[in-house]
Backbone as a ProteinNet text record, in pm:
[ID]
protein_1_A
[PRIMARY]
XXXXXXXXXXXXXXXXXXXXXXXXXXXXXXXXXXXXXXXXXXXXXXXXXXXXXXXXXXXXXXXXXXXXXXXXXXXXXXXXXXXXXXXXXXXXXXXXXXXXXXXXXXXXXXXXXXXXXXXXXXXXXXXXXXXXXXXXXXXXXXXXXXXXXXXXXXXXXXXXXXXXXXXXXXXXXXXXXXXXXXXXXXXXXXXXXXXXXXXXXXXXXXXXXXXXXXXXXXXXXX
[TERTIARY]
3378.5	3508.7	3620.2	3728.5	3856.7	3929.6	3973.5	4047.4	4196.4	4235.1	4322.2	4298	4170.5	4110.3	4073.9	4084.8	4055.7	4148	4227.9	4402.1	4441.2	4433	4484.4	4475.8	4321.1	4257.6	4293.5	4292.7	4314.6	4496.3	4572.2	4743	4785.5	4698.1	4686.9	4642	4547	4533.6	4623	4638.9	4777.4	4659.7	4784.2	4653	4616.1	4637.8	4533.8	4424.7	4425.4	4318.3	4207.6	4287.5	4171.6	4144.8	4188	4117.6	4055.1	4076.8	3929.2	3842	3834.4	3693.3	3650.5	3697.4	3674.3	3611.7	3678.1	3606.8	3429.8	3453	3322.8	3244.6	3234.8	3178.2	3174.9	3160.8	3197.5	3241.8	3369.3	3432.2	3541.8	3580	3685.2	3834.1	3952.3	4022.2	4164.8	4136.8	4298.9	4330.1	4522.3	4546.6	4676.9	4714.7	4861.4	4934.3	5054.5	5170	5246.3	5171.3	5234.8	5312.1	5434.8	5523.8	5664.8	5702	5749.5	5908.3	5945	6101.1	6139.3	6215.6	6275.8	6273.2	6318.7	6296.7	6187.2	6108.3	6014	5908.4	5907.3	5775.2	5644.4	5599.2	5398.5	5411.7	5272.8	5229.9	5080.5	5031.3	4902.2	4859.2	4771.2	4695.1	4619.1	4531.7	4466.4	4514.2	4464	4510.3	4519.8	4591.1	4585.4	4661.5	4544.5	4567.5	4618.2	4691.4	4739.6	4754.1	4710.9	4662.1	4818.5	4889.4	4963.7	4959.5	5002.3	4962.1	5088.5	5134.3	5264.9	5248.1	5345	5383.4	5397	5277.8	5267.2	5322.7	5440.3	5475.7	5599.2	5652.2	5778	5798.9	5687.2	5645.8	5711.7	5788.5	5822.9	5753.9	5711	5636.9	5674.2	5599.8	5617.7	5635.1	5734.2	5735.7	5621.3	5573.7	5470.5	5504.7	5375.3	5374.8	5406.5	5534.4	5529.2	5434.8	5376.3	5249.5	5120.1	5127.5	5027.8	5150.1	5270.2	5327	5363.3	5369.8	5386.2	5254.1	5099.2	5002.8	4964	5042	5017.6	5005.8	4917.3	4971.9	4917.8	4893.4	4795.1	4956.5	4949.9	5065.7	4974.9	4879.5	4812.9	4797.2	4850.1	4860.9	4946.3	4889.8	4983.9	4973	5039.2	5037.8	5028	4906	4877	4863.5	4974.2	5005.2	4966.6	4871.8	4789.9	4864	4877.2	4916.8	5043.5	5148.6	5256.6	5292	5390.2	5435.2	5559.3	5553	5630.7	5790.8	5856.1	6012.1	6044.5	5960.6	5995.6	5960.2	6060.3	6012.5	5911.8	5833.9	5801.5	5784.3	5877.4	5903.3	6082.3	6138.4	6296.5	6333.4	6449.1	6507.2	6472.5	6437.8	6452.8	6275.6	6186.2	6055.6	6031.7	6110.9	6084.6	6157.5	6272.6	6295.5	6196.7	6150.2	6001.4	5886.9	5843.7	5790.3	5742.3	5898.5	5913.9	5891.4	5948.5	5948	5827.2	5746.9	5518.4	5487	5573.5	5524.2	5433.2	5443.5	5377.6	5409.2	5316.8	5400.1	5457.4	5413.4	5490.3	5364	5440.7	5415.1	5357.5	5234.5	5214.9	5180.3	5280.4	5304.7	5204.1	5110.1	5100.6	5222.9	5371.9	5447.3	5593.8	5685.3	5817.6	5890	6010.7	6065	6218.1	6263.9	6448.5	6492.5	6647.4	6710.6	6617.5	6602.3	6562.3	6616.5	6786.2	6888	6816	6803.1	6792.9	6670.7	6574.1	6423.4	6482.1	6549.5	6565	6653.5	6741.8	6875.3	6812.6	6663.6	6545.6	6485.5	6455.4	6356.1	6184.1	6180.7	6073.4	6028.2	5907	5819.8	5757.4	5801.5	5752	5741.8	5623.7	5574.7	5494	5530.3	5499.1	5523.4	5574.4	5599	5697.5	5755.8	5928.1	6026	6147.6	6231.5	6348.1	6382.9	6427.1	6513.6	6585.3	6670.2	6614.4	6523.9	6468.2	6390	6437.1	6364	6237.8	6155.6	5986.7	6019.2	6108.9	6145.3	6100.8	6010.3	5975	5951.2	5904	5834	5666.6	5677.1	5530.6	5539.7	5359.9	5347.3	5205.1	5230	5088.8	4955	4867.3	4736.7	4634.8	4610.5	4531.2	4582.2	4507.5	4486.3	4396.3	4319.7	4215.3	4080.9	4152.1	4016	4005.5	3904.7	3933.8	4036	4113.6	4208	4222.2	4237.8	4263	4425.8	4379.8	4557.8	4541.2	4589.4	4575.1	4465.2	4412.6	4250.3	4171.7	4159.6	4110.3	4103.9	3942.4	3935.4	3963.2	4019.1	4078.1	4006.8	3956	3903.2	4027.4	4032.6	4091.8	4010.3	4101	4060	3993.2	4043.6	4028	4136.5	4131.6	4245.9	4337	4457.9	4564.5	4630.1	4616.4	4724	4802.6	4933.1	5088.2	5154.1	5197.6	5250.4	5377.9	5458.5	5478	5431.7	5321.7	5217.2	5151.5	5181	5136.9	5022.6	4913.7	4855.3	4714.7	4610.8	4516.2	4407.2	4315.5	4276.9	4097.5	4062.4	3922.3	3867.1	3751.2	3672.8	3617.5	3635.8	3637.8	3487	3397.9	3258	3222.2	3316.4	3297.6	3392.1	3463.2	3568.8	3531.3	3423.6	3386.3	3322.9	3258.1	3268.7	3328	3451.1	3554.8	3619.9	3665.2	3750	3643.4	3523.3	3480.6	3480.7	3459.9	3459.4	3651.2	3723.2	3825.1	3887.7	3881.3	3923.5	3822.7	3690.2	3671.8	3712.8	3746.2	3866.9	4001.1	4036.4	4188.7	4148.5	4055	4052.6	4008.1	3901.8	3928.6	4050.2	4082.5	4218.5	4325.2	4322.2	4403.8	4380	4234.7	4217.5	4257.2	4220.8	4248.9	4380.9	4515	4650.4	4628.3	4611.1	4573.8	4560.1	4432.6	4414.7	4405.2	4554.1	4603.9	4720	4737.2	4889.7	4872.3	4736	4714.1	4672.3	4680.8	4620.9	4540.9	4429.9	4325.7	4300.3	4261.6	4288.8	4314.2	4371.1	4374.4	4298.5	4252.4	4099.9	4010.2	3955.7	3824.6	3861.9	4001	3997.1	3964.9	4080.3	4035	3923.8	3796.5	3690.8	3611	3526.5	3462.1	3397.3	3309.2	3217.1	3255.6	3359	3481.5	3493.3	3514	3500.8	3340.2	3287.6	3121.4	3086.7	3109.1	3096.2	3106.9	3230.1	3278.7	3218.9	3160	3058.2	2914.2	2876.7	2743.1	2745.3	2877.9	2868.1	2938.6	2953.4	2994	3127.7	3148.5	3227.5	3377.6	3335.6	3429.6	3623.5
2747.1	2693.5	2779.2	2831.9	2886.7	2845.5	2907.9	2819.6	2791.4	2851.9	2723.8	2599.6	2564.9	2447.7	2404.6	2426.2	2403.6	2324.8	2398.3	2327.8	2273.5	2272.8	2139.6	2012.3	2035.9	1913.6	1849.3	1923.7	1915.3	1830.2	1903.2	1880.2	1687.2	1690.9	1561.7	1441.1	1451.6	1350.9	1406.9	1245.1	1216.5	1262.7	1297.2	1320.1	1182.5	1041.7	974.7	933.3	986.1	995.1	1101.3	1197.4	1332.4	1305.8	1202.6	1136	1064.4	1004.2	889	968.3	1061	1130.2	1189.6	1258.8	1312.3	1245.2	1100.4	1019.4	944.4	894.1	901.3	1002.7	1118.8	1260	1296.6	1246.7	1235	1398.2	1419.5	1565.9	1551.1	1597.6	1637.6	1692.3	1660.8	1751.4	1667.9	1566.5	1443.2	1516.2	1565.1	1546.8	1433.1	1412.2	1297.2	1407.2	1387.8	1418	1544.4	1653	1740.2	1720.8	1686.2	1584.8	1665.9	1649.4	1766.8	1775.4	1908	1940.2	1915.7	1948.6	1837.8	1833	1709.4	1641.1	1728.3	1792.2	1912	1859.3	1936.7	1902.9	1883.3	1842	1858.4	2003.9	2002	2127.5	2133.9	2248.4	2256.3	2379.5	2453	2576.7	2601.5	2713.7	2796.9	2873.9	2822.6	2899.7	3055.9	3072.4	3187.5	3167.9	3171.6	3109.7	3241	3221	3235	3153.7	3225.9	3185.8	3250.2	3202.8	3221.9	3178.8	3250.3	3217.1	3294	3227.1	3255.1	3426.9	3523.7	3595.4	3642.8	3747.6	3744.9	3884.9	3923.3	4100.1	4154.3	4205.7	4253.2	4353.6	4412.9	4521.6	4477.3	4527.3	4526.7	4506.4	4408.9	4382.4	4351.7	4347.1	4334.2	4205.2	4109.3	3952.9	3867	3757.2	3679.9	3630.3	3650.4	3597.7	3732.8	3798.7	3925.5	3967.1	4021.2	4104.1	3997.9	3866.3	3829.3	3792	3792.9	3765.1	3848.3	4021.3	4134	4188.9	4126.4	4159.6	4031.9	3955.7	3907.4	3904.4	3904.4	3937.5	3859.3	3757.2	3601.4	3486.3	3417.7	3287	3151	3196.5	3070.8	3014.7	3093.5	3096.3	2979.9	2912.1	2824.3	2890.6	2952.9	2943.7	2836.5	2862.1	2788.1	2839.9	2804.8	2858.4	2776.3	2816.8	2736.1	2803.8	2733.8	2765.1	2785.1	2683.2	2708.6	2633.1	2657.2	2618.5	2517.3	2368.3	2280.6	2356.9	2290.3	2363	2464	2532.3	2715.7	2733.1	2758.5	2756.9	2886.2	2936.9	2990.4	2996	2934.6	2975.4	2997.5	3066.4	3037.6	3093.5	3125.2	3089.2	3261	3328.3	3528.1	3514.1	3450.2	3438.6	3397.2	3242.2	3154.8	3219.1	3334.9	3405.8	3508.5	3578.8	3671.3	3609.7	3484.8	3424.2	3390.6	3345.1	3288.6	3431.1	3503.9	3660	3650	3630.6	3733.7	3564.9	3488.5	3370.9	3272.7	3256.3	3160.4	3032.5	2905	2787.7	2749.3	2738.9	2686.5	2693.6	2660.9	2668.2	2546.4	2526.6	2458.8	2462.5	2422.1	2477.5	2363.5	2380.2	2286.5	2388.8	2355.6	2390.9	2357.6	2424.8	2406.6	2451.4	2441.2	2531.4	2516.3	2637.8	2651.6	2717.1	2686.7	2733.1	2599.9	2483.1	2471.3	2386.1	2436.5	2424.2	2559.6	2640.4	2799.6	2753	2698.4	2702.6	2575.5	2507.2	2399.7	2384.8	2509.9	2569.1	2613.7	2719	2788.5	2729.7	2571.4	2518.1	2552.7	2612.8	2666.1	2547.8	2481.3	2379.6	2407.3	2362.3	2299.8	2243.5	2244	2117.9	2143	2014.1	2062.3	1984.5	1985.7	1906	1838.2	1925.8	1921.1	2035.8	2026.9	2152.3	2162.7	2276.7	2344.2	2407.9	2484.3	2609	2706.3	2699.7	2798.8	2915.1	3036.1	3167.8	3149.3	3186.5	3265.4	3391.8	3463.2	3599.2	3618.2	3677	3714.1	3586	3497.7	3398.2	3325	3352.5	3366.7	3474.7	3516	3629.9	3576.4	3661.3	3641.4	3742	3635.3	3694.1	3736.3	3675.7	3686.2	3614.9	3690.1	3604.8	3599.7	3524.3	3550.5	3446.7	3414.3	3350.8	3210.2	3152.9	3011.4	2956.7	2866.3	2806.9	2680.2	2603.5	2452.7	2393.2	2281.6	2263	2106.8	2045.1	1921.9	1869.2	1918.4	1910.9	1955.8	2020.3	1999.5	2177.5	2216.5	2342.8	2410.7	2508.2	2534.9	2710	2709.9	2873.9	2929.9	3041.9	3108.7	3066.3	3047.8	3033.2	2887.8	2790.8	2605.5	2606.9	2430.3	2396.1	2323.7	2340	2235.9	2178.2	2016.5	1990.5	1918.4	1878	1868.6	1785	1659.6	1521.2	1490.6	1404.9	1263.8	1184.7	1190.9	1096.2	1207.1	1355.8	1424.7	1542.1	1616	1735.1	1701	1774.3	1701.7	1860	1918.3	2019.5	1969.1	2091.6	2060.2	2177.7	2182.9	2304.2	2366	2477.4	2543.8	2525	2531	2529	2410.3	2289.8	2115.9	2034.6	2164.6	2123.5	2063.1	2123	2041.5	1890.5	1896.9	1728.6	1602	1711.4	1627.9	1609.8	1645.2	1639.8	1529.8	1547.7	1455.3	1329.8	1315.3	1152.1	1117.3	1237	1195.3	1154.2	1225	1162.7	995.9	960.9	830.9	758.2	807.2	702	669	719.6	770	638.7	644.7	548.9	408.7	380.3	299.6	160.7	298	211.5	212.8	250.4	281.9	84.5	89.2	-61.4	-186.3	-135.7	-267	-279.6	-192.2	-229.3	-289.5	-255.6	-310.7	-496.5	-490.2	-632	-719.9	-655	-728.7	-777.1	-724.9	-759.7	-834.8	-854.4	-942.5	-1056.8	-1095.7	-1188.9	-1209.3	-1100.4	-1158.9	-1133.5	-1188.8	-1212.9	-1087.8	-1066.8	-942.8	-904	-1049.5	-1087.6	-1008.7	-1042.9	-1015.1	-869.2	-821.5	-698.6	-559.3	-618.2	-536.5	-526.8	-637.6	-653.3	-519.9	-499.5	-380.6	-341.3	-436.3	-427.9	-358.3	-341.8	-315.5	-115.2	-120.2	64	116.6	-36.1	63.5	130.6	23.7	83.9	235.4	236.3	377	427.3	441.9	534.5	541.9	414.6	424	505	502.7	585.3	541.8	403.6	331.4	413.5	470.6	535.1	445.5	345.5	259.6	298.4
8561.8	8605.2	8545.7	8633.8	8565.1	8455.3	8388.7	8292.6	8303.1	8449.3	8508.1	8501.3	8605.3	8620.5	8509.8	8369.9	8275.1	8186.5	8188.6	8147.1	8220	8389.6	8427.7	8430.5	8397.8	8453.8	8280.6	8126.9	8017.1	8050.3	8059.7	8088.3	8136.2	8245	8296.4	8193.7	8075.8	7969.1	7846.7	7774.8	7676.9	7582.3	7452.2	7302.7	7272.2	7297.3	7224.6	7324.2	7472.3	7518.9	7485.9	7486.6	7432.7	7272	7204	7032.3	7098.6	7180.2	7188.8	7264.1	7292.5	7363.7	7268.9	7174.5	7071.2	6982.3	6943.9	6876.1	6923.8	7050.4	7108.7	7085.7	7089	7057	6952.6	6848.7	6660.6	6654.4	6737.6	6682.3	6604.1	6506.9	6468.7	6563.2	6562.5	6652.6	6661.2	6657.2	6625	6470.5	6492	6334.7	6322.1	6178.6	6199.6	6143.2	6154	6050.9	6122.9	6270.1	6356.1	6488.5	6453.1	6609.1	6651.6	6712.9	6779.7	6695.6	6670.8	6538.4	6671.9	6773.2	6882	7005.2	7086.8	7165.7	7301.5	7280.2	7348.1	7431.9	7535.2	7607.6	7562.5	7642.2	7609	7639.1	7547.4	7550.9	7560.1	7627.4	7687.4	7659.2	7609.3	7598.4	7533.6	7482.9	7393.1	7240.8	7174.8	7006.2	7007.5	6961.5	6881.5	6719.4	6656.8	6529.3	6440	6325.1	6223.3	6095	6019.5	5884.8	5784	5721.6	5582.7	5461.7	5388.8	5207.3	5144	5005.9	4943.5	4934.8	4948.9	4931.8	4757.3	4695.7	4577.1	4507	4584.9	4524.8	4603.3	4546.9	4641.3	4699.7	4745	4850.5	5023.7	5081.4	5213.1	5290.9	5397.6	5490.3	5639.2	5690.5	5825.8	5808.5	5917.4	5922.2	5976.9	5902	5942	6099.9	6161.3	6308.4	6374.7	6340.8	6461.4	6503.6	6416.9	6481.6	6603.3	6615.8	6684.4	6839	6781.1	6949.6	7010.7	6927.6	7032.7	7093.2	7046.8	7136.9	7244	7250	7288.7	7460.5	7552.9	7689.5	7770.8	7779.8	7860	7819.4	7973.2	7955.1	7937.1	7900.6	7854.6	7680.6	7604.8	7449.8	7409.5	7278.6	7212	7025.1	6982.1	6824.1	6743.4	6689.4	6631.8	6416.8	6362.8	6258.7	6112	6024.9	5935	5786.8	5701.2	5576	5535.8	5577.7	5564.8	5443.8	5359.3	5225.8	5209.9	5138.2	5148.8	5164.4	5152.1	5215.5	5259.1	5260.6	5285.3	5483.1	5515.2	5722.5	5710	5846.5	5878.6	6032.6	6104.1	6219.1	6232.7	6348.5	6368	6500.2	6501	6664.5	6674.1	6623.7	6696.4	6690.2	6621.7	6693.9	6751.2	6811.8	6938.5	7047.5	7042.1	7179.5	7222.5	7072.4	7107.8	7183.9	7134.8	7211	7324	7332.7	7531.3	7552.9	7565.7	7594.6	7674.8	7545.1	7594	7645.3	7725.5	7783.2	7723.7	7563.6	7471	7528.1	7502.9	7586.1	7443.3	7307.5	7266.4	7082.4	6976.8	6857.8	6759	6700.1	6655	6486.3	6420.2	6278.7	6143.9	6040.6	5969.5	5830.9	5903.6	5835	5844.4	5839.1	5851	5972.6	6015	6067.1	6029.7	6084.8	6046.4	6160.1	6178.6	6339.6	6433.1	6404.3	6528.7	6655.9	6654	6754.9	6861.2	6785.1	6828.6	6939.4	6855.4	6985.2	7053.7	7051.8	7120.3	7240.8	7209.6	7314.7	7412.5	7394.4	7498.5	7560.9	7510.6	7549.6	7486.5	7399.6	7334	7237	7300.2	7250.2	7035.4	6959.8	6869.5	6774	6773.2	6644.7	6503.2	6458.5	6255.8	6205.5	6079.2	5971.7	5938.8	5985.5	5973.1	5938.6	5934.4	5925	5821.3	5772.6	5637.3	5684.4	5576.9	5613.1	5515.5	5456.1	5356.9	5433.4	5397.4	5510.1	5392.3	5490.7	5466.5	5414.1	5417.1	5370.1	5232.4	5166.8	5031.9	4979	5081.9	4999.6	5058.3	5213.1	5278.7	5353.5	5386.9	5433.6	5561.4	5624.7	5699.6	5687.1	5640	5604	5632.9	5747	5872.9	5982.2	6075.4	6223.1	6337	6392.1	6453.1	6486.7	6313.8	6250.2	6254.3	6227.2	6181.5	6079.7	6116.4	6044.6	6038.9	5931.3	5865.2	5902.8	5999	6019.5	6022.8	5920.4	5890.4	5875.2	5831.7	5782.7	5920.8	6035.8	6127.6	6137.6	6159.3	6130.7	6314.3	6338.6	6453.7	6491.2	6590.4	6615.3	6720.5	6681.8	6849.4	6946.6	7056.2	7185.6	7209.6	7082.3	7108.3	7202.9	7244.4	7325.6	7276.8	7294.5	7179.1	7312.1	7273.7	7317.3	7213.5	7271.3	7166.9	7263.3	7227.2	7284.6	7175.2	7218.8	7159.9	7033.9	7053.8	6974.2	6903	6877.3	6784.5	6898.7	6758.8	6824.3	6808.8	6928.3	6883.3	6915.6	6912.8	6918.4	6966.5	7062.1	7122.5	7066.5	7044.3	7026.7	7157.8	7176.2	7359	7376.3	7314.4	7355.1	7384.6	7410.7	7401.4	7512.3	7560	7650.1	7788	7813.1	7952	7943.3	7876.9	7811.9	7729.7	7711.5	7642.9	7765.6	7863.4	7953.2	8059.7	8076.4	8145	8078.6	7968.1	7907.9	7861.9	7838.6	7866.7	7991.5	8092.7	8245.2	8269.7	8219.3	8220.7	8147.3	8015.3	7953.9	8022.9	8041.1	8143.8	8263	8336.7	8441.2	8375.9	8265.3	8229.9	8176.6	8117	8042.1	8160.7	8224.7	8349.3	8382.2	8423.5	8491.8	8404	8280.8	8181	8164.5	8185.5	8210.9	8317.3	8428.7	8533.4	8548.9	8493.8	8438.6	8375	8302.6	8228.7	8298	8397.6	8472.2	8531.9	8576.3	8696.1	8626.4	8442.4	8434.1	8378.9	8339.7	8252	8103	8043.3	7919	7835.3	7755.8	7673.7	7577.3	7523	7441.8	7497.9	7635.3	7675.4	7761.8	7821.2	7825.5	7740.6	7633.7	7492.6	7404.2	7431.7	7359.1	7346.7	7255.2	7214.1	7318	7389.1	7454.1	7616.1	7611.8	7725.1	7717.5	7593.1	7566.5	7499.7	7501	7481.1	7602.9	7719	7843	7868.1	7783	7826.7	7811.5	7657	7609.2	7668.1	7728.8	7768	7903.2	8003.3	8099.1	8227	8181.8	8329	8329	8450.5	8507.9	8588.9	8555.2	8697.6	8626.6
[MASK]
++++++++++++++++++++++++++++++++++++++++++++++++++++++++++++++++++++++++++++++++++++++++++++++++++++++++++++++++++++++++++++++++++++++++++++++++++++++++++++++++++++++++++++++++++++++++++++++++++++++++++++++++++++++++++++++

């Protein structure tokens, strides 16, 4: 299957539907505490991860992140940025115009950010921890990228799928995606019916009962 058809069919479920498929599937991939610095779209794509760690010497460097958004050349990418340091940003408004630039959809930080009128004026999607005015300048650096990375406890490869809501970020492992998306789209219709019938009336007790989302898991499709 394309990985158009991959993300779309992904785009169409909310993140606490893609946690409860996840959870059925004892995966890892829901994190708390990453919600959007402001008022920003969903976001839908593929990692390209980055890893940072404090800056230990005062040798001149290239700026963290440049280097993974000028190779960047696919509009299917979401940054996904691991190791960022309490108050200190590591994103801002001249990397979120680089960004949009190489057609990133949007940034997902277990960190800070600063300027973020700047990404928000563009429309440039993201999310994190929260936001500072403290530069990363001679105080984080980027260490790697490529690799596996830890982002709210939730270990993340290049080329997972992130999605980024409202209700926070939740991450799939790409080798799991076609069955997360199928037991997520039957969650999706499930819970779809149990609003359903609840409107029409029936109890919320016996809608909501356990035995109601074992189903899910056992397979009933309805």
């Amino acid at each position: 299957m394309s990985q158009v058809s991959l993300l779309d069919r992904l785009a169409a479920l909310d993140t606490n539907t893609v946690s409860d498929a996840l959870d059925f599937l004892g995966l890892a991939g829901a994190t708390f505490g990453l919600r959007p610095l402001w008022d920003c779209p969903k976001i839908v794509g593929r990692a390209s991860t980055i890893q940072l760690g404090p800056k230990t010497d005062a040798q001149p460097t290239v700026h963290l992140i440049t280097p993974v958004v000028a190779r960047i050349e696919s509009d299917d990418r979401i940054l996904v940025i691991a190791g960022g340091i309490d108050g200190i940003s590591c994103w801002g408004d001249i990397l979120a115009n680089a960004a949009q630039a190489r057609h990133i959809r949007g940034s997902v930080i277990d960190g800070m950010s600063r300027d973020i009128e700047g990404s928000e004026a563009i429309g440039y999607p993201v999310y994190g921890r929260g936001v500072t005015m403290i530069s990363a300048r001679n105080r984080a650096v980027q260490v790697s990228s490529g690799g596996a990375v830890t982002v709210a406890g939730v270990v993340v490869h290049e080329d997972d799928y992130v999605v980024a809501d409202r209700c926070g970020t939740v991450f799939v492992p790409a080798a799991r995606i076609e069955e997360v998306l199928e037991l997520g789209q039957r969650i999706a219709r499930r819970q779809d019916g149990m609003v359903q019938a609840v409107r029409a009336g029936r109890s919320v007790e016996d809608v909501m009962h356990d035995k109601e989302f074992e189903a899910i898991k056992a397979g009933d499709k309805r």
